[in-house]
C-alpha positions as CSV (number, residue, x, y, z in Angstrom):
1,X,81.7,8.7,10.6
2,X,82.1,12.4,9.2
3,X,85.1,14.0,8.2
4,X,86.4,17.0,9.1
5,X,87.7,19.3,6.5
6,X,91.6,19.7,7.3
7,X,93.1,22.9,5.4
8,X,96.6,21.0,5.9
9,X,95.4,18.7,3.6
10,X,95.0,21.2,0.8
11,X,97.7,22.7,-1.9
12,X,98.4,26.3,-1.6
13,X,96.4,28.9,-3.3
14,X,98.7,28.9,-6.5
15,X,97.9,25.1,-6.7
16,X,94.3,24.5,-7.0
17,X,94.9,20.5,-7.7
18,X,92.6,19.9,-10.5
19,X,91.3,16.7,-9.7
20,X,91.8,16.0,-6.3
21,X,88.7,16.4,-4.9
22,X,86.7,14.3,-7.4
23,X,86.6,11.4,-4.9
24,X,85.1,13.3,-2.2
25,X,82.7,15.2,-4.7
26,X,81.1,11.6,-5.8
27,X,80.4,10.6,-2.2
28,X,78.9,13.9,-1.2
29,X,76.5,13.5,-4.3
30,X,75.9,10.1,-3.1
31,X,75.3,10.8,0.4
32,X,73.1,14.6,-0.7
33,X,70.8,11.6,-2.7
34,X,69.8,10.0,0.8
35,X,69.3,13.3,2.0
36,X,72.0,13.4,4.7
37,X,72.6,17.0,4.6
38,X,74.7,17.2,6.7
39,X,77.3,15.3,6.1
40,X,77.1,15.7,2.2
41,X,77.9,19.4,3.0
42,X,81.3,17.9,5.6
43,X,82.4,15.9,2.3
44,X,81.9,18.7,-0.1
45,X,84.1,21.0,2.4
46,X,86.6,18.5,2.4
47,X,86.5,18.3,-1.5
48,X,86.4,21.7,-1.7
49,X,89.7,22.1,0.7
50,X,91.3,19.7,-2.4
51,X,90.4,21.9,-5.2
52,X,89.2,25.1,-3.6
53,X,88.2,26.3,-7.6
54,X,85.7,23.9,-8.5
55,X,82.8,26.0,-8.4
56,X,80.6,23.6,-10.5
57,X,81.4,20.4,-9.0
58,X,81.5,21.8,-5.3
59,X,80.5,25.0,-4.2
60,X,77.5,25.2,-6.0
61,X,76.3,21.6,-4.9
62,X,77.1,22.3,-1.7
63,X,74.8,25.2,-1.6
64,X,71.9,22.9,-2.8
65,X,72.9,20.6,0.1
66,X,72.4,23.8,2.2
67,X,69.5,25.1,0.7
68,X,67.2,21.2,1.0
69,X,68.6,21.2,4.5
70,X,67.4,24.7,5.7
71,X,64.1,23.5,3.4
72,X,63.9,20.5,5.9
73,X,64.0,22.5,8.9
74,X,67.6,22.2,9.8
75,X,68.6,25.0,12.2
76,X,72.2,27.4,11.7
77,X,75.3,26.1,13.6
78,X,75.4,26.2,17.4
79,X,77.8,27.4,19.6
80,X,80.2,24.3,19.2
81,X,79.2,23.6,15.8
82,X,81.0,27.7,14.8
83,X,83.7,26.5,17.2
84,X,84.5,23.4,15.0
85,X,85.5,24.7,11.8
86,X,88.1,27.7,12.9
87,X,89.4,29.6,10.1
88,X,93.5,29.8,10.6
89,X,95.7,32.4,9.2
90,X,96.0,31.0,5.7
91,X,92.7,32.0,3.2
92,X,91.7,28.5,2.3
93,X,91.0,27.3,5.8
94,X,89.3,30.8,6.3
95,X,87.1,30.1,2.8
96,X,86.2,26.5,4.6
97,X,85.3,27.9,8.0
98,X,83.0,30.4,6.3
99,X,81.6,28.3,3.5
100,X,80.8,25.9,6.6
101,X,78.8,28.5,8.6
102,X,76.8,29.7,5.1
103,X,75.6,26.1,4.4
104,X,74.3,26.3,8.0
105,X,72.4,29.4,7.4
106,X,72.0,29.9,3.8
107,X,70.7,33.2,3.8
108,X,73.2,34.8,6.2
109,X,75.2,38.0,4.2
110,X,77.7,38.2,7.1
111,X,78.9,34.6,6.5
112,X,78.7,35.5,2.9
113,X,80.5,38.7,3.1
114,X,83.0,36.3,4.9
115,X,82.6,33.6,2.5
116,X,83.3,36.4,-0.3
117,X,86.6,38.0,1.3
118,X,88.3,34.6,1.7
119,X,87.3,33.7,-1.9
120,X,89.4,36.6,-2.8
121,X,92.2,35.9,-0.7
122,X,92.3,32.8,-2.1
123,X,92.7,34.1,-5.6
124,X,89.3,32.6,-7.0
125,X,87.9,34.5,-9.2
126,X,85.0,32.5,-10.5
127,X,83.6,31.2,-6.9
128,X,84.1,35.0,-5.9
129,X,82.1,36.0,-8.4
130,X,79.6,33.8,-7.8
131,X,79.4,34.5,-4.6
132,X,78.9,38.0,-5.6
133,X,76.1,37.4,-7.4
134,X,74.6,35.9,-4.2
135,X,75.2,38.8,-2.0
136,X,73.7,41.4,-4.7
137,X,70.9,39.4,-5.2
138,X,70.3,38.8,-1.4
139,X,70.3,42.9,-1.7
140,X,68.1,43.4,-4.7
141,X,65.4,41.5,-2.6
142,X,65.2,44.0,-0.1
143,X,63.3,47.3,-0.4
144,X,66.0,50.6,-0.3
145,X,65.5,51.3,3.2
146,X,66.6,48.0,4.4
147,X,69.7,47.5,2.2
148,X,73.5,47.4,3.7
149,X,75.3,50.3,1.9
150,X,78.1,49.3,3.4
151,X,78.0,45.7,1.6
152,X,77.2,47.2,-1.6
153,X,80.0,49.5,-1.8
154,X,82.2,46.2,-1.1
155,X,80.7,44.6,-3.3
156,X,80.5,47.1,-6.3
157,X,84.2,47.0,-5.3
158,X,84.5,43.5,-5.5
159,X,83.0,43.4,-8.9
160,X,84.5,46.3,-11.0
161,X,88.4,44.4,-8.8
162,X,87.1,41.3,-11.4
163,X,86.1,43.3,-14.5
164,X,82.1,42.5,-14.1
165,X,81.0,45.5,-15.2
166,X,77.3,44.6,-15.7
167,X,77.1,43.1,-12.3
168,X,79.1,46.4,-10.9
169,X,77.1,48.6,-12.2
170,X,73.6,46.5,-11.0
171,X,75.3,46.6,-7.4
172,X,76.2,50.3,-7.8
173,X,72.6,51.1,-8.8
174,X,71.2,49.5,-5.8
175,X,73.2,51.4,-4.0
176,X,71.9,54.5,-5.8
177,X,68.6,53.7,-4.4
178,X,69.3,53.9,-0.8
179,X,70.7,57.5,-1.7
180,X,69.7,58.7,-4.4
181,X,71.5,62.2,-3.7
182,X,74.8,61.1,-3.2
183,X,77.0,62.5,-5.7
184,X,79.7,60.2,-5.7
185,X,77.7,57.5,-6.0
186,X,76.4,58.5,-9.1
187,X,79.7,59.4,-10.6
188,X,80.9,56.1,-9.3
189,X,77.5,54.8,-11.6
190,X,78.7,56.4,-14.8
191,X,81.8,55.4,-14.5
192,X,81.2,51.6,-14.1
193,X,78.8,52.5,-17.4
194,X,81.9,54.0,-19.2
195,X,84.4,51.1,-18.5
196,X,81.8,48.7,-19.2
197,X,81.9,50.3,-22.7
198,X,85.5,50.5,-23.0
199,X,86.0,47.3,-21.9
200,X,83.4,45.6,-24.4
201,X,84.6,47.6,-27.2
202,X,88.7,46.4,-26.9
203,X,89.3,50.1,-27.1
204,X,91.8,49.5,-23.4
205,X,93.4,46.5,-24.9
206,X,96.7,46.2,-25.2
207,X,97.5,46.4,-29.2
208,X,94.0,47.1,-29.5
209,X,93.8,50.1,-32.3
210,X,90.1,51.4,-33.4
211,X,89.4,50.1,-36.6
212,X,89.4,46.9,-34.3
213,X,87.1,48.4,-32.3
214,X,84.6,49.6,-35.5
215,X,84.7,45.8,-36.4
216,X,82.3,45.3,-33.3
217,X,79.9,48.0,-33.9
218,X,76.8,45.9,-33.2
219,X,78.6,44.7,-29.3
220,X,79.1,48.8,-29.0
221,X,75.3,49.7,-30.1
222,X,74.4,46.4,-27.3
223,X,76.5,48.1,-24.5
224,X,75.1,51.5,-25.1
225,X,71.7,50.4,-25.5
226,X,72.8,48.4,-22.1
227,X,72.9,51.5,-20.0
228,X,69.1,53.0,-21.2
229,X,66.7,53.4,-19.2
230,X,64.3,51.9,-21.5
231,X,66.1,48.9,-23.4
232,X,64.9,48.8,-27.2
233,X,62.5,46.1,-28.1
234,X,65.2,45.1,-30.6
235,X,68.0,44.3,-28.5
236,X,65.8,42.6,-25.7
237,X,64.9,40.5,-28.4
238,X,68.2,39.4,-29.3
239,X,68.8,39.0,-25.5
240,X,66.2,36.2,-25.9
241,X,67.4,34.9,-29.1
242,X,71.0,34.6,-27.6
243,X,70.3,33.2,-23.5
244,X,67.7,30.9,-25.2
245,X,70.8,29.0,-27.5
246,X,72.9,29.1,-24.8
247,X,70.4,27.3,-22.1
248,X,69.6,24.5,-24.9
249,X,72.9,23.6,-25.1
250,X,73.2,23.6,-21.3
251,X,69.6,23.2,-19.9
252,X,70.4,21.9,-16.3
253,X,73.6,24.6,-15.8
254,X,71.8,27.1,-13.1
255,X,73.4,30.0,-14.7
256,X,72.1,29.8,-18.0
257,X,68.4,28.9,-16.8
258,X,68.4,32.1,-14.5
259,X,69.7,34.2,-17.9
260,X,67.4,33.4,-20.3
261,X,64.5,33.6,-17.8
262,X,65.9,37.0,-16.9
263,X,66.1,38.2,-20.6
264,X,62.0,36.9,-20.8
265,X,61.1,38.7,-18.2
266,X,62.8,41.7,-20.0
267,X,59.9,41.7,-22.1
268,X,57.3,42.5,-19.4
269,X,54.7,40.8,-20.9
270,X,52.3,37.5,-20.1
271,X,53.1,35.8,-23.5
272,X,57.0,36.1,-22.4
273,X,56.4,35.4,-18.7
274,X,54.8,32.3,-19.0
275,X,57.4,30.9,-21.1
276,X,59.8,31.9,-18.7
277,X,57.6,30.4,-15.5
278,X,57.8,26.9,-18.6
279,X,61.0,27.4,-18.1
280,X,61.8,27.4,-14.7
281,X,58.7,24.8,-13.9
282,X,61.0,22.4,-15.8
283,X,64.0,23.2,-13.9
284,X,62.0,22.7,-10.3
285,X,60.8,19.4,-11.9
286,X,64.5,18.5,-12.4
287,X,66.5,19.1,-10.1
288,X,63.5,19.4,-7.3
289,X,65.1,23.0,-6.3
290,X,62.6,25.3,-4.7
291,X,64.3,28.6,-5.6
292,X,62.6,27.6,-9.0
293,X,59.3,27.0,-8.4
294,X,59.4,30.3,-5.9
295,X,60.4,32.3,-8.9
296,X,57.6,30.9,-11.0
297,X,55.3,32.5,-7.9
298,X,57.4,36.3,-8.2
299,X,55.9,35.9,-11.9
300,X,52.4,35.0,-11.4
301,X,52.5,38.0,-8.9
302,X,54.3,40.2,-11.5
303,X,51.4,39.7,-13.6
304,X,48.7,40.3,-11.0
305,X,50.2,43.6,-10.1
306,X,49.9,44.5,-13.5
307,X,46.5,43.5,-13.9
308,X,45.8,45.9,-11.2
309,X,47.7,48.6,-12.4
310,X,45.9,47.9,-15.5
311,X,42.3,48.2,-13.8
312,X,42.9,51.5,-11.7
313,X,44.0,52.9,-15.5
314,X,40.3,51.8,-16.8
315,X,38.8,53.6,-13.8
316,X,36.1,50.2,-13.0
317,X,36.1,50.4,-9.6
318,X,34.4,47.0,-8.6
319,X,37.0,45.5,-11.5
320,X,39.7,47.2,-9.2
321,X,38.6,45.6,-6.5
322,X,38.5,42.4,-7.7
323,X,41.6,43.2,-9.3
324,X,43.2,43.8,-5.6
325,X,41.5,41.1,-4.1
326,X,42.7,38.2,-6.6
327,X,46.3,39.5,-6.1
328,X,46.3,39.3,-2.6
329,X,44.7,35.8,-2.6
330,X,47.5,34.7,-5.0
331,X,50.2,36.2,-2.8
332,X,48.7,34.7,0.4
333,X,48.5,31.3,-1.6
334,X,52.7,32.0,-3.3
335,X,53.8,33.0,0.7
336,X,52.1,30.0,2.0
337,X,53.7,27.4,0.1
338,X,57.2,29.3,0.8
339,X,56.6,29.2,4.8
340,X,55.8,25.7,4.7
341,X,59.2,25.5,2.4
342,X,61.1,27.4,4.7
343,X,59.6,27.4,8.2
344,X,62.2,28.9,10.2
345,X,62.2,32.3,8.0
346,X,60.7,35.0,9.8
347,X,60.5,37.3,7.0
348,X,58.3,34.9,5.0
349,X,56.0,34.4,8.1
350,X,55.6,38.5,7.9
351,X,55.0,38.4,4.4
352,X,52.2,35.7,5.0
353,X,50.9,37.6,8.2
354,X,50.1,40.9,6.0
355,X,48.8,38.7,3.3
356,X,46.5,37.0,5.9
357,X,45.4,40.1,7.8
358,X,44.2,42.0,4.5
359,X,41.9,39.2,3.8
360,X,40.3,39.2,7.4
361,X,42.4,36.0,8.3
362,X,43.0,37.3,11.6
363,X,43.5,33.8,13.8
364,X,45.8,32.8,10.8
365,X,47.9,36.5,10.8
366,X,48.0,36.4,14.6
367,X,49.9,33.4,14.6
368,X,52.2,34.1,11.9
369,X,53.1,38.1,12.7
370,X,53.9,36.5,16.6
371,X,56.4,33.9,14.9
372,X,57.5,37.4,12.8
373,X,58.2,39.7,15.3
374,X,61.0,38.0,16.5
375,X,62.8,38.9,13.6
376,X,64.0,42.7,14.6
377,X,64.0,43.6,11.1
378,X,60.1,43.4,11.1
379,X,59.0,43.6,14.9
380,X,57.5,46.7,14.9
381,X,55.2,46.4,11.7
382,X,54.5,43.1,12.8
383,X,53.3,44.2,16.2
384,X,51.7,47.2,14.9
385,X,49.3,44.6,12.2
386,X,49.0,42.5,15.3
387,X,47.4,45.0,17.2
388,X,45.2,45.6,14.6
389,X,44.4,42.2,14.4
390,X,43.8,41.6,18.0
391,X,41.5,44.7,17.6
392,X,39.5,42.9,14.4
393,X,39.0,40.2,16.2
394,X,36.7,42.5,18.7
395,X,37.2,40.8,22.2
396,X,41.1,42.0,22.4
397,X,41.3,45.5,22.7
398,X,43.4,45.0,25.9
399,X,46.1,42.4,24.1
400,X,46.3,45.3,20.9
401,X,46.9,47.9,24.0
402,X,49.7,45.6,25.5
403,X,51.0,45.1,22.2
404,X,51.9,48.2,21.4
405,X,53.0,49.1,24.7
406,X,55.5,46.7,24.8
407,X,56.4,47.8,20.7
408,X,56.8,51.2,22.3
409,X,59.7,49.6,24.3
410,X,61.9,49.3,21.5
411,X,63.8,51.5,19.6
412,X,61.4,53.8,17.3
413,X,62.4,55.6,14.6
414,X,60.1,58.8,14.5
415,X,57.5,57.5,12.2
416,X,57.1,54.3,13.9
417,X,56.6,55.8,17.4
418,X,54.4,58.3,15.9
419,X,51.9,55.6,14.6
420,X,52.4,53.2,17.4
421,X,51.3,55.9,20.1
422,X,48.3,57.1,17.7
423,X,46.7,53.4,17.5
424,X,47.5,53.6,21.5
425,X,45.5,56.4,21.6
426,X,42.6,55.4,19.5
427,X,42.5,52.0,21.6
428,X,42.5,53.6,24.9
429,X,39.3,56.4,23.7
430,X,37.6,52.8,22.9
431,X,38.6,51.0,26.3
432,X,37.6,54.8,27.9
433,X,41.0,55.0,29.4
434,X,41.1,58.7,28.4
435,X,44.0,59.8,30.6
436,X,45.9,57.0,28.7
437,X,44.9,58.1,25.6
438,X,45.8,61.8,26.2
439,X,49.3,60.7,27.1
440,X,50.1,59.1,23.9
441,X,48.2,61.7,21.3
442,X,49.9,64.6,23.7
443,X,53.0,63.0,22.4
444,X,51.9,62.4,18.5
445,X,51.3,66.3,18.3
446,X,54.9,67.0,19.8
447,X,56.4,64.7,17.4
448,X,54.2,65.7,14.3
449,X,51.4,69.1,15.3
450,X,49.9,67.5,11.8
451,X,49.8,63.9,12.1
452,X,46.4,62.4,11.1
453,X,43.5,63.8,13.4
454,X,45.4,63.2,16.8
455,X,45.3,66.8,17.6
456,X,41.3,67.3,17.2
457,X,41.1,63.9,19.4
458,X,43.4,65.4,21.6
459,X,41.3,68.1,22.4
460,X,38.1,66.6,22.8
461,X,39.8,64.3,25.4
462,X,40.7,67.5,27.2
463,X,37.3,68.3,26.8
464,X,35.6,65.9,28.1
465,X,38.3,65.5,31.3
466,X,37.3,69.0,31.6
């Protein structure tokens, strides 16, 4: 029989009761060993609900519970399941009902945004920033266009609140880069950079005079050297010197693995990256966590973009080509093993649908990018490659036509209906359905006079209709 967590059973905020939840904490790792997710994740909650702080012994086991669950195909929480754990008026049982939602859905940033503001009420600062670094790194994933500015202003805000200037100003950054010309966001930037330097230097310390300061001249030259662009290869050196002694004397602490593989990486260099893929190859061996072994596969493609960069720099073009090709195939093999990790994300399957299309996989692709376009965050490139794929496959022109006619159903931004009506167009000249055809590249030129060679088409249409 499950339990279910009980926020009366928990000590107010002020009172984290050290101790308490030890009991339930031992079962849950007991129980997480036989793989029953779900109720290891119930028994962490009601742990958790006993001493809401303990970040090492629950929260972040709990996530692991969450993550091999989600890994196994388990689905987020139904419509009795959200009902089950309501939050009340007091932060803790809001923290559980949130926390309980995430570890159904793991990748979810509105239960963590939720998960983060109940932290916060609940004055925890450690699992608040650590769920913090969860939420920016959820963001730093995602290409500019399709980052939350409104989540990374919170939580820039929720950062420089706890005095985590680096992680601040990493958030702020982001945030940068989904306007760059925004003014107060860049003022907000250097002035995260200059209270990170403060801060590090004692200089806004109570009592704190500067000859104190002077004393810690080489942590000054680290946080100026900090905020370069380009880091010197001295200090990213003693980055490596320093996160490598602190992993060996914690080598199975999350953390302290993720630091020093971070201050490898640093280095951008195959020597370097390989020790840091070493690194984390050990960790997935350990602990059997994916989120290892799927950074291990962001390396080897790190380095096969660089080997291509490399090649267009020589000038070779059948070494560029084989270059291009051997990246893709790596990719296609990286996103393969991460679908069949994680079956039920749909922005994996689009990730494997492009890799699949480029190399003339188009049953494969045609499969995935259908499974992809159900995500809305995708469904219109995913039904614009499928078209094309429907079209490679030569026999489909009329599934690619109804493909993007139903695409052209949604809401479009410009550029989207713009190329979805000019592959309509091109498919309807080749299924000599010209009157179709002139409809949608009568529409590209209104949009865009310029836009690829719709308007010469668009005349000999009208041409030939006479």
């Amino acid at each position: 029989m499950t339990t279910t967590p009980n926020p009366e059973s928990a000590k107010t905020k002020g009172d984290p009761a050290k101790g308490k939840g030890k009991a339930f904490f031992d079962r849950a790792d007991q129980v997480a060993e036989t793989g029953s997710w779900d109720f290891a994740i119930e028994l962490y909650l009601e742990g958790i609900l006993r001493e809401p702080d303990a970040l090492d012994r629950g929260h972040k086991p709990l996530r692991e519970a969450a993550l091999q669950r989600k890994i196994k195909g388990g689905k987020p929480a139904g419509f009795f399941e959200k009902n089950k754990y309501k939050a009340g008026k007091d932060a803790l049982s809001q923290l559980a009902a949130a926390e309980y939602l995430l570890s159904k859905d793991p990748g979810n940033e509105l239960h963590m945004e939720q998960f983060f503001k109940a932290a916060k009420a609940s004055e925890l600062p450690d699992v608040t920033k650590w769920i913090l670094d969860m939420l920016v790194e959820s963001q730093r994933q995602k290409p500019a266009k399709g980052r939350n500015k409104r989540l990374l202003q919170e939580v820039t805000k929720g950062f420089d609140d706890l005095q985590e200037f680096d992680q601040a100003i990493v958030a702020c950054a982001l945030l940068l880069e989904v306007d760059r010309n925004n003014n107060t966001i860049q003022e907000a930037l250097k002035d995260l950079q200059t209270r990170r330097t403060i801060h590090k230097g004692g200089y806004g310390d109570k009592g704190t005079d500067f000859t104190k300061g002077v004393k810690n001249i080489q942590d000054q030259k680290d946080a100026f050297e900090k905020d370069e662009l380009v880091q010197s290869q001295d200090f990213k050196l003693r980055e490596i010197e320093k996160k490598r002694t602190e992993y060996l004397e914690t080598p199975t602490v999350p953390g302290k693995i993720n630091a020093y593989v971070d201050a490898l990486l640093a280095m951008a260099d195959d020597g370097y990256e390989n020790e840091a893929a070493d690194v984390l190859l050990k960790a997935h061996r350990e602990t059997n966590s994916y989120q290892y072994r799927m950074r291990v596969g962001e390396i080897r493609i790190r380095q096969a973009v660089r080997r291509v960069r490399k090649a267009k720099e020589a000038g070779d073009k059948a070494v560029i080509t084989e270059a291009i090709r051997a990246q893709v195939q790596l990719e296609l093999e990286e996103f393969t093993e991460r679908a069949a990790n994680y079956p039920t994300d749909l922005s994996i399957k689009y990730e494997l649908g492009r890799r699949q299309y480029a190399l003339g996989q188009y049953d494969s692709a045609i499969g995935s990018l259908q499974q992809a376009r159900r995500d809305a965050r995708h469904a219109v490139r995913a039904n614009v490659m499928l078209a094309k794929a429907f079209e490679k496959k030569g026999m489909h022109d009329r599934e690619a036509a109804d493909t993007l006619e139903e695409t052209l159903k949604g809401q479009l931004l410009e550029d989207q209906e713009k190329e979805v009506r000019y592959l309509l167009g091109l498919l309807y000249i080749k299924m000599n359905q010209l009157q179709q055809a002139e409809q949608h590249l009568s529409r590209v030129t209104q949009i865009d006079y310029n836009y690829e060679d719709a308007r010469t088409r668009l005349e000999q249409i009208r041409a030939k209709m006479g």
